[in-house]
N, C-alpha and C positions, 0 to 999 in steps of 0.2 A: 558179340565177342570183341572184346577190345585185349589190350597190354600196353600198361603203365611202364616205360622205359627211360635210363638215363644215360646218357650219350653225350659226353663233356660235362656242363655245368648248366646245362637243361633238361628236363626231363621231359617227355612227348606219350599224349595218349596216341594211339595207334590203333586201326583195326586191319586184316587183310582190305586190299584194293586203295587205300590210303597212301598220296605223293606227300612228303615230307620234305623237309629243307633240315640239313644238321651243319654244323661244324664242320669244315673241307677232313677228307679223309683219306688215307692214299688208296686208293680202287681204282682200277680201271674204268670208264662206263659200258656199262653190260655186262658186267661182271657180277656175283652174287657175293653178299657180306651175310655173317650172322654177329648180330647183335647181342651179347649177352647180359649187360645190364638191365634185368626185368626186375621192375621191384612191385608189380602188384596184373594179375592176370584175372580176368571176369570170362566168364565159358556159362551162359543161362545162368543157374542160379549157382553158381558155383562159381567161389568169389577166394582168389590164395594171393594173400600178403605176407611175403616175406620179408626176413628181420636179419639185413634191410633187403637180399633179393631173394626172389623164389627159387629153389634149386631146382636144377633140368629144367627152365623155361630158358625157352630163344626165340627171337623173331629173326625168320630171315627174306631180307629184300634183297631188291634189285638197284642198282646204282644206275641211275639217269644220262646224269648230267652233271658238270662242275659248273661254277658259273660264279657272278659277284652280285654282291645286290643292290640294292636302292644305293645314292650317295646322299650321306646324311652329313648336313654342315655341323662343327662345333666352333663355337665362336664363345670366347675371353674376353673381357676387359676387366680394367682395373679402373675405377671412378674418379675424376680428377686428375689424374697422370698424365691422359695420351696416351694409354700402353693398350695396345688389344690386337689379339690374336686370332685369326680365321683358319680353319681347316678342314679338308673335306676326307669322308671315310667310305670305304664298300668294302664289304666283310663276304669275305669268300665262303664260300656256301657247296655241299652235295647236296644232290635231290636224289631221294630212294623211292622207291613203288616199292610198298609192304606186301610179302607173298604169303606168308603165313605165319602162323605163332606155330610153336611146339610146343611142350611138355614132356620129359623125360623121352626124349627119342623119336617122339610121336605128333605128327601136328594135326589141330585141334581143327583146323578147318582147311581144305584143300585149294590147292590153289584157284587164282581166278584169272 
């Protein structure tokens, strides 16, 4: 069982038991979120794409951790000038532990 979700301007497959990293979010850690941008849910053979989300599909997790991530350098120049720019980035980050999917009120697999 998985679910197909989109959370900012990334989308994450997911199943229960699954630690993901999204976009900082304002949660407390240990606190529980539901996720409602589901755009596609697989349950055995039972496969629902919605146009573009399923209706009554939620995943809900658990909120982790906040945290920053790797520093990634980006570096400029311009050839022949002299001119070049260095800079470094760490892009703030939640970590969620996925508890379940639903379906209309219902979740499809129980917690773990």
């Amino acid at each position: 069982m998985y679910a197909i979700l989109r959370q900012g301007n990334h989308q994450y497959r997911v199943s229960p038991g699954d630690l993901i990293q999204i976009d900082l979010i304002d949660a407390e850690p240990g606190s529980e979120v539901t996720l409602d941008g589901v755009l596609a849910v697989r349950n055995g053979s039972q496969f629902h794409v919605g146009a573009p989300q399923v209706d009554g599909a939620t995943v809900r997790a658990k909120v982790t951790r906040h945290d920053r991530g790797e520093k990634i350098m980006v570096y400029k120049f311009t050839r022949r000038k002299g001119a070049e720019r260095r800079r470094g980035h760490r892009q703030s980050f939640t970590e969620l532990y996925i508890r379940a999917i639903g379906m209309n009120g219902s979740d499809l697999k129980a917690e773990e």
